[in-house]
C-alpha positions in Angstrom: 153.8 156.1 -19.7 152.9 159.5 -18.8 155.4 162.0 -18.8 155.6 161.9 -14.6 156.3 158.4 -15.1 159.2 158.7 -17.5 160.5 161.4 -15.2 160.4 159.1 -11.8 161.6 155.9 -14.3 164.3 157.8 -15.6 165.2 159.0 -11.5 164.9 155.4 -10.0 166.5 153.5 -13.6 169.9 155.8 -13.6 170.0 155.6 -9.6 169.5 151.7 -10.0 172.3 151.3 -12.8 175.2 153.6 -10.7 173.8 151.7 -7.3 174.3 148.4 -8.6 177.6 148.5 -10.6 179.3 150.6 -8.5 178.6 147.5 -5.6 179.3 145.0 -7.5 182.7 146.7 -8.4 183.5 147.0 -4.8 182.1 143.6 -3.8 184.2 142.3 -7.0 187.3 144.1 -6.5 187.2 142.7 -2.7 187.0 138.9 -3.6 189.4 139.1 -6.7 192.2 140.1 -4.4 192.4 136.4 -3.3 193.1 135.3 -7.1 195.7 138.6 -7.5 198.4 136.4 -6.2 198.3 134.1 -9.4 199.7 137.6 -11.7 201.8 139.0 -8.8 203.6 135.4 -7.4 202.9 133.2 -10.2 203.5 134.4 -13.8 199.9 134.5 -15.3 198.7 137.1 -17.1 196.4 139.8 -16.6 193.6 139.1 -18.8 193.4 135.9 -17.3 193.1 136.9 -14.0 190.1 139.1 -15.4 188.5 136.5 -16.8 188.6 134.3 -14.1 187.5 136.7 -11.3 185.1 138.4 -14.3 183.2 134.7 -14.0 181.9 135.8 -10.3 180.2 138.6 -11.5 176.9 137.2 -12.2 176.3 135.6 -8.6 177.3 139.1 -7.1 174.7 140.9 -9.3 171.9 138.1 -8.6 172.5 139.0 -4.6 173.2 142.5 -5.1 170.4 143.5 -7.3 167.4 143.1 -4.9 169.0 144.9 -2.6 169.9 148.3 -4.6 166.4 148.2 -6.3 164.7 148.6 -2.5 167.7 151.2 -2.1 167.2 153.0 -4.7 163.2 152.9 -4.3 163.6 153.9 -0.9 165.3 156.3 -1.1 164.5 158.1 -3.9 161.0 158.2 -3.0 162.1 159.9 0.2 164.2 162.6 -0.9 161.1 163.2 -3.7 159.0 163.8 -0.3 161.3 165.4 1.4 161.9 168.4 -2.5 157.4 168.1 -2.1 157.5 166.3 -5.5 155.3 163.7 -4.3 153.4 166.7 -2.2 152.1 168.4 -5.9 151.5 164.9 -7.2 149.5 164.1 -4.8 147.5 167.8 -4.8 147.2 166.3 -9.0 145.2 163.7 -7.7 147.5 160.9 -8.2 147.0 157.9 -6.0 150.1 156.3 -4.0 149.5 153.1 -6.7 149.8 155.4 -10.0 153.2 157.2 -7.8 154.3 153.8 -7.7 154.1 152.4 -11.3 157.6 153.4 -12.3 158.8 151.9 -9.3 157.2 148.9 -10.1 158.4 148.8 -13.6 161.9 149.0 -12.3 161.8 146.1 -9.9 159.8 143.7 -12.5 162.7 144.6 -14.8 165.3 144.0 -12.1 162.8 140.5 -11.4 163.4 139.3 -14.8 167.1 140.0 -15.3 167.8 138.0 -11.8 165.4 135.4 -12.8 167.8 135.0 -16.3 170.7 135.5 -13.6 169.9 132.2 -11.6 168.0 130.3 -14.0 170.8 130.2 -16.5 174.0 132.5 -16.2 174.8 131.9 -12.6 175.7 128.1 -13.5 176.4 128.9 -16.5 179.6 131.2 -15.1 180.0 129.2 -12.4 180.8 125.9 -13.9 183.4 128.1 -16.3 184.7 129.3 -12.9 185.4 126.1 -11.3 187.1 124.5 -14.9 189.1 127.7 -14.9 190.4 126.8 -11.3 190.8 123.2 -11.8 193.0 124.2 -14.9 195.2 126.3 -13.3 195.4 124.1 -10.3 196.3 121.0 -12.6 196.6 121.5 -16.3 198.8 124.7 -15.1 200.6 123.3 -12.8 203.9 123.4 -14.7 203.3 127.3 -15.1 203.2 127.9 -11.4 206.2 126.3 -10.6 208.4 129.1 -9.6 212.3 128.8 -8.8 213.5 129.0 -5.9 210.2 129.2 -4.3 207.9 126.6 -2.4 205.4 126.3 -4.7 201.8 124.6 -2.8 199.5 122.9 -5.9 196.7 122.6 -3.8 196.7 122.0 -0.4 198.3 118.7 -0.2 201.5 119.0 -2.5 204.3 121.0 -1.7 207.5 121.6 -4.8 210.5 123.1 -4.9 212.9 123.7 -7.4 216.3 125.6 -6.7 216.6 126.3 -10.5 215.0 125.9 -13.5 216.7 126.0 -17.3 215.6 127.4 -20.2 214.9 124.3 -21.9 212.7 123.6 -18.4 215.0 121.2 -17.1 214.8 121.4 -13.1 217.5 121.3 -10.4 217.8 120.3 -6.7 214.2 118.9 -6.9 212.0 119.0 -3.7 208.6 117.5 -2.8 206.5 116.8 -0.2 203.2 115.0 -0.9 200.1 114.6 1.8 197.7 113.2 -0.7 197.4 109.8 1.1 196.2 110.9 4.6 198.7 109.5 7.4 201.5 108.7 5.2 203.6 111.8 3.7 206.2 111.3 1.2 209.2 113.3 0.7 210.9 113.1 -2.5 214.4 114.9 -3.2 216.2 114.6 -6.7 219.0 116.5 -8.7 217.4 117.0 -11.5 213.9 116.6 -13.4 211.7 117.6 -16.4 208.1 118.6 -16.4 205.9 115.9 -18.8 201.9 116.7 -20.0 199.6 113.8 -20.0 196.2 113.1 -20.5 195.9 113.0 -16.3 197.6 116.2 -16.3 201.2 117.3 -15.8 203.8 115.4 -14.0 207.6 115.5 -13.5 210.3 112.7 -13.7 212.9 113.1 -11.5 216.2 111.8 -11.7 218.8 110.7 -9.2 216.9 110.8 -6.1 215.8 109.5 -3.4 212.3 109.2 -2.0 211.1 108.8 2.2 207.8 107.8 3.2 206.2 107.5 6.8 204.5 104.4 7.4 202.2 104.3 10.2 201.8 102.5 13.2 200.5 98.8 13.3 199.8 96.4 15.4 203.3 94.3 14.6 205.3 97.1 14.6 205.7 100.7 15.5 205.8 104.0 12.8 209.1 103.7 10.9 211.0 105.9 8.0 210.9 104.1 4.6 213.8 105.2 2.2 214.3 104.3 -1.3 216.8 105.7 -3.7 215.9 105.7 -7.1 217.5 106.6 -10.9 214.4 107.5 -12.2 210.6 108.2 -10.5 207.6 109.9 -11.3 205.3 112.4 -9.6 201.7 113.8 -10.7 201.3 117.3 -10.3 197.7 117.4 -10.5 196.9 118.8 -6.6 193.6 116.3 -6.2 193.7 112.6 -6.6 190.4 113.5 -8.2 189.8 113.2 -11.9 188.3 115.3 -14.2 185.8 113.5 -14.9 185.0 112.7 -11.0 184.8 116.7 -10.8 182.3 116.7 -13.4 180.5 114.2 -11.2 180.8 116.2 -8.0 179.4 119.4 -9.0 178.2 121.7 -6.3 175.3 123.2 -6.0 176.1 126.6 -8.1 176.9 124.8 -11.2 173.9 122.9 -11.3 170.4 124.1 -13.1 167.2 124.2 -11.4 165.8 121.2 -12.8 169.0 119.3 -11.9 168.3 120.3 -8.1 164.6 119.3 -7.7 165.5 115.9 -9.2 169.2 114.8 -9.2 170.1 112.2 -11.1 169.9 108.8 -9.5 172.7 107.9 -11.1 174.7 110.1 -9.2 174.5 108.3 -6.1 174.0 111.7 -3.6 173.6 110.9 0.0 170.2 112.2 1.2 171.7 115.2 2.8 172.7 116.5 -0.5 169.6 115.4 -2.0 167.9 118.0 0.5 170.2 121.0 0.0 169.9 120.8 -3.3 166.1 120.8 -3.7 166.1 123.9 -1.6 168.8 125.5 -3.4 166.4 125.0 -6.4 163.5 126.3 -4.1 165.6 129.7 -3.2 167.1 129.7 -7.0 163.5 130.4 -7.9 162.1 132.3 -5.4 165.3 134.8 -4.7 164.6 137.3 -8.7 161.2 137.6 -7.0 162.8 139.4 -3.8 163.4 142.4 -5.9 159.6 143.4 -6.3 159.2 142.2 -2.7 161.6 144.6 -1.4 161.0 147.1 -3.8 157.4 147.4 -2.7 158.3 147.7 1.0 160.3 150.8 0.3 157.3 151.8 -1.4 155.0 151.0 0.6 157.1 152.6 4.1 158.2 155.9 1.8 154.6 156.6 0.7 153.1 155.6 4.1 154.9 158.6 5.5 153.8 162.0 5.9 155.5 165.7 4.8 157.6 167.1 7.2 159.4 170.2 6.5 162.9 169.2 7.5 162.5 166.4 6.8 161.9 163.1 8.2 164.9 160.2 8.8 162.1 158.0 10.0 161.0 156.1 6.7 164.7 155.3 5.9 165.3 153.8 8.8 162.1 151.7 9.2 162.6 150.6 5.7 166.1 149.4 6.3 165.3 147.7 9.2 162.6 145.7 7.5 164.5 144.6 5.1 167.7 143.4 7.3 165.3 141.8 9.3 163.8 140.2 6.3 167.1 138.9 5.0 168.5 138.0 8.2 164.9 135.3 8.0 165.9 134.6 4.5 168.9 133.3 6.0 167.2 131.1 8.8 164.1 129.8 6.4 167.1 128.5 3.6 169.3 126.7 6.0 166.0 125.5 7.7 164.7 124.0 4.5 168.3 123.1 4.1 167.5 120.1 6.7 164.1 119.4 6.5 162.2 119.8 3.1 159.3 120.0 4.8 159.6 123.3 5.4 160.5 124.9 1.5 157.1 126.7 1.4 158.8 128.9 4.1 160.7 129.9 1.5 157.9 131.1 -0.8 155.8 133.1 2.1 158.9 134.8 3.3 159.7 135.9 -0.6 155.4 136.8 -1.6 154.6 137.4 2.0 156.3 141.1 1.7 154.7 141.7 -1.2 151.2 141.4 -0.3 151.8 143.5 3.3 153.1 146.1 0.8 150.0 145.8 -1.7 147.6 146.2 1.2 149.4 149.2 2.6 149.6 150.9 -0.6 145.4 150.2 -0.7 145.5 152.6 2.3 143.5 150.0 4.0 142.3 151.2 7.6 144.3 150.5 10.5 147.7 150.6 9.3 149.5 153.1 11.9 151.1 155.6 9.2 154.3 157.8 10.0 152.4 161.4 10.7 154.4 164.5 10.6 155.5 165.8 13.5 153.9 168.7 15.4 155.7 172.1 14.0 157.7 173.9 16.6 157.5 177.5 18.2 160.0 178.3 15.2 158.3 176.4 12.2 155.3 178.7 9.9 
């Protein structure tokens, strides 16, 4: 690297670095406060709320990224032709191709890390997100049992406890339970204690009495059931699911690439699945590449443009609108491809087809309409 290009890498690497974190901060500070009610309402600590919402961080940066590296080009590349920077390199002799080589450096950098973002940390951190939440949804359901409180585990199961002990005994005992769809039990006991088992937590209540709704039928209308009881059981866990059914139910974000071109058979997917998840696999390959893609359209629209004294709010705002357009088509193409496979190589000349627009722009081939300066006025030398 010559010493121009260390000077426009070091530019577009340090603007790149503040862009990015300081986004994903935001963009992470704005979906954590949906998990800040487990410290504030629930008893756990802070580090494990950190952790938790610390596991999202790799899919923000693998969305973010592309998108600050065609900022950053952009814009950096206009305010350098708006100072005349790029006015003496150009009077050097340099060609808009050798102006863009640190630029280019930069977004295959920022290619590779997202490409080791999707192909393997984004999962990775996702499947550690989603035993994190089925943990403290189940395996901690004894910890978020607050007294005096309705406490929902899940959306299904409803406790409450009027008071709880210090040995963890539990008084006036309340729960509602809409795990089986169309008939809700209500259970209400004196007293209980909170048991761990290999399915998960559960409490025995004592001295109680428990009413369930059973529906309709053909003999005879919906009526109250009531049963009182010395000693019944509930399980805490908020899905009837098991673990292990979990594990078999993964979504799409916790799956590897080669695990969404060919899911198992095993696994029994309907075809619907089958077809989102190939073109999850599809986009999870092509989306790293979006970061050269974009990058070289603010190259390409920045160097395109002329020199204008006081300067020129035209590049910006062409560049920006490119890419919102482009990702707005991203959008459309993946849930396109979504439903019909047939149409995945979308996918690949919406993600290479910027790319190559941008190469032959930055060839100054003939006939692409440049942005020229505007005519001076009366009061411009």
């Amino acid at each position: 690297m010559t010493r121009l290009d260390r000077y426009l890498f070091r530019q577009l690497g340090i603007g790149l670095l503040a862009v990015t974190i300081g986004l994903a901060a935001l963009v992470w500070l704005t979906q954590s406060l949906r998990f800040i009610e487990l410290v504030l309402d629930r008893g756990l600590s802070l580090a494990v709320f950190v952790e938790l919402t610390g596991l999202l961080l790799p899919s923000f940066f693998a969305v973010i990224l592309p998108i600050t590296t065609f900022v950053v080009t952009l814009f950096s590349y206009v305010r350098l032709n708006g100072d005349r920077e790029l006015v003496v390199m150009r009077a050097a002799g340099l060609s808009d191709w050798q102006l863009s080589r640190p630029a280019l450096l930069i977004a295959t950098l920022a290619t590779g890390f997202c490409l080791f973002l999707q192909l393997w940390l984004v999962p990775v951190s996702h499947a550690a997100f989603r035993s994190w939440q089925f943990e403290i949804r189940n395996e901690m359901a004894a910890i978020l049992l607050q007294e005096g409180v309705f406490s929902s585990l899940g959306d299904d199961l409803t406790v409450y406890a009027r008071r709880r002990e210090a040995d963890g005994t539990l008084r006036g005992i309340l729960v509602h339970d809409m795990r089986e769809p169309g008939t809700p039990v209500t259970i209400m006991a004196q007293e209980g204690r909170l048991v761990s088992t290999p399915a998960g937590p559960r409490v025995i209540l004592l001295n109680g009495q428990r009413e369930q709704l059973e529906p309709a039928t053909a003999t005879h209308p919906a009526r109250l059931s009531v049963l009182s009881f010395a000693e019944n059981s509930v399980d805490l866990a908020s899905s009837s699911r098991s673990p292990v059914d979990v594990a078999r139910n993964r979504d799409s974000r916790e799956r590897f690439v080669p695990e969404l071109l060919n899911p198992d058979p095993a696994e029994n997917l309907p075809e619907r699945d089958i077809r989102k998840f190939r073109a999850e696999g599809h986009q999870r390959l092509a989306s790293p590449f979006t970061a050269l893609s974009m990058a070289m359209v603010g190259l390409a629209v920045a160097l395109a443009s002329g020199f204008r004294r006081h300067g020129d709010w035209r590049p910006a705002a062409i560049g920006v609108a490119l890419v919102v357009a482009l990702l707005a088509l991203g959008l459309a193409i993946g849930n396109l491809a979504a439903r019909d496979n047939r149409y995945i190589p979308l996918i690949w000349l919406h993600t290479l087809g910027p790319v190559l627009g941008a190469a032959w722009v930055l060839s100054g081939r003939p006939g692409w309409p440049k942005i020229r300066p505007a005519a001076p006025s009366a009061g411009e030398g």
